[in-house]
N, C-alpha and C positions, 0 to 999 in steps of 0.2 A: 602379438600386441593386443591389448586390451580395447575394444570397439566401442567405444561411446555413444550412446544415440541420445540426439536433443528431440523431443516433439511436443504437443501438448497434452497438459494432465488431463486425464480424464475424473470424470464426478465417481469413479467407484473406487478410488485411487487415493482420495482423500484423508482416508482414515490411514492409510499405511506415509501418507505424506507427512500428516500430522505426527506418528510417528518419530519419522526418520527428523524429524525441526526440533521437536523437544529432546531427542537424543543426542543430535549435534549441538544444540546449543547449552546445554544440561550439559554434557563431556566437557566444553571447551571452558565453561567457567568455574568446574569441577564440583557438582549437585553428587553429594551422597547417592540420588537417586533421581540421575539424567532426566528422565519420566514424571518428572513434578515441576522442569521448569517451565512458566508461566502461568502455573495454577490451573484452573478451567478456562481461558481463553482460547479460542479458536483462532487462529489467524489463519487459518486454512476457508474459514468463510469468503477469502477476497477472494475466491472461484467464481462465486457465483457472479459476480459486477463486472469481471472482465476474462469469461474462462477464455476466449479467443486471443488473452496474454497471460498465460498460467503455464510453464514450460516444467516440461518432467525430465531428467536426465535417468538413463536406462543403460544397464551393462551385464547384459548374457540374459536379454529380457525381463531383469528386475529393475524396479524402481531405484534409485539410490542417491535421487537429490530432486528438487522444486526449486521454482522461484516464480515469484507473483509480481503483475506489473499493473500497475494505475496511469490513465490517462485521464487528466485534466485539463482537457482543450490543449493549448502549450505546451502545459506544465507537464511532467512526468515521473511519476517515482516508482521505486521497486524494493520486493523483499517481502517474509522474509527469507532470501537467499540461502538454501539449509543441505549440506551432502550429508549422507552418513559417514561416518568416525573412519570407518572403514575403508573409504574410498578419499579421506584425504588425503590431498599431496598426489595426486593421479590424474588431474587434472578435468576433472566433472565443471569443477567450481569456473572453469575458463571458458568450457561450452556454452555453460548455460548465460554467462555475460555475455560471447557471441552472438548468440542469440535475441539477448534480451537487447543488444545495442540496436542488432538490425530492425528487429520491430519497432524500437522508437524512431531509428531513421526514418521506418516506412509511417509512420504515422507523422512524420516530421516535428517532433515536440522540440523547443526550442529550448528548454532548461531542465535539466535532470536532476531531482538529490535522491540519498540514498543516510541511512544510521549505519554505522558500525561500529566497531568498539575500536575508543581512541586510543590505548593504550595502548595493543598490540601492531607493532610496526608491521607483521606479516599481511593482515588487513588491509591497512592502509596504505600500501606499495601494491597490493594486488586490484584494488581499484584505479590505483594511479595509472596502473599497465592501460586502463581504458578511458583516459584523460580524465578522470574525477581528482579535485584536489581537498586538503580540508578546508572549512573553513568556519562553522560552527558549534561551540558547545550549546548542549540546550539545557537552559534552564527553567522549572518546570516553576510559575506565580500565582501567586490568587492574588484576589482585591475583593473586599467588600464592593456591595451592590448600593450604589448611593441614590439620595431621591430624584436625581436628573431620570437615573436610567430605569427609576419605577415605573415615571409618565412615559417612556417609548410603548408604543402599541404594537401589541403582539398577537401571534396567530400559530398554531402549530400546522402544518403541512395535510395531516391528516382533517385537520378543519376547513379545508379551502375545495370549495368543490371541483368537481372534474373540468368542470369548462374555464374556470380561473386559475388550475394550477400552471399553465403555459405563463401567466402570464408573470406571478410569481419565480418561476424559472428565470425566465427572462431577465425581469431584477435583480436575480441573483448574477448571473452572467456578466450584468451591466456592473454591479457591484466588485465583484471578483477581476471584472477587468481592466476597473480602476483600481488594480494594486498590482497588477502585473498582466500584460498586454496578452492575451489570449486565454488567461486562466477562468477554468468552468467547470463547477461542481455540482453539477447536474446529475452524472452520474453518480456521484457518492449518494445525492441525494434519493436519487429512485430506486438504489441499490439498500438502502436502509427503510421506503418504504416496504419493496419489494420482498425482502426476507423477514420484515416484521420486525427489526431490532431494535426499533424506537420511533423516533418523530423526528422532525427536524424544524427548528424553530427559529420565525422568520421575526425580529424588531423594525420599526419601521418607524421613522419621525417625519411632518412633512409633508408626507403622502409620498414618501420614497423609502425600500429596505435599506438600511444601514448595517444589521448584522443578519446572518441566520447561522442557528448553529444546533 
């Protein structure tokens, strides 16, 4: 019988992870050529903001699936959740949910979501198995920038010096908590200065943050 082993990705592992996500996900919604789905995106980057929740699945010492987890104070999510072609239906993809459940137990997060694709019922009966239900389509809006939201005062993260960005933090925490009781994006935040992949930008009316993004 075929030995599954769950543990954590390592950073030199990465490139064969990324891989193995664009070849399963590329197969399953059938890319002339597996290997171009998602363009140049990385989403193998979420290593770096939580590798101590980045889970490899491994069978006869190979790699042969990932999945990546975020902690948000409370809140929790995960993905993207990827086996190779070749190992589905053998039960990789149940591991590494094992897994990924007990870490959010142990960190105690109190709401979990996850994307998957709606359409296919095998999906969505295989999350179900781990008490996830559906519940929404996401619809992707824009809106014009109107002259209220010109006069909000802003500041990008990288402009706020060392000894005020605590405190910045902090209102984000306070902000983020009043939308759902423990949520805090602190880590995204120092996760995006930390690898250089932008800025993160704080509005503020008041003399309190209203958005950052």
């Amino acid at each position: 019988m075929t030995q599954i082993k769950i543990r954590l990705l390592k950073e030199q592992e990465l490139p064969e992870a990324n891989k193995i996500y664009r070849l399963a996900f590329g197969t399953f919604i059938g890319l002339a050529d597996p290997m171009e789905f998602y363009g140049d995106a990385s989403y193998m980057m979420r290593w770096y903001a939580y590798p101590e929740a980045a889970f490899a699945a491994e069978i006869d010492g190979k790699l042969v699936g990932s999945n990546f987890l975020s902690q948000w104070g409370s809140f929790g999510t995960f993905g993207p959740l990827s086996v190779h072609p070749d190992c589905w239906d053998r039960g990789v993809g149940k591991k590494l949910m094992a897994a990924t459940m007990a870490c959010f137990q142990n960190w105690q997060t109190k709401q979990i979501c996850l994307f998957t694709f709606v359409k296919t019922p095998k999906h969505l009966c295989f999350y179900q198995k781990f008490g996830f239900a559906p519940r929404f389509l996401i619809a992707i809006c824009s809106k014009s920038v109107t002259d209220m939201q010109d006069k909000l005062e802003s500041i990008r993260y990288s402009q706020i010096s060392q000894e005020r960005q605590g405190e910045y933090l902090q209102a984000t925490r306070e902000l983020t908590n009043s939308l759902y009781p423990g949520l805090d994006l602190q880590g995204e935040i120092l996760a995006v200065k930390n690898q250089r992949l932008g800025d993160t930008l704080f509005l503020w009316e008041d003399g309190r943050v209203v958005i950052n993004m």
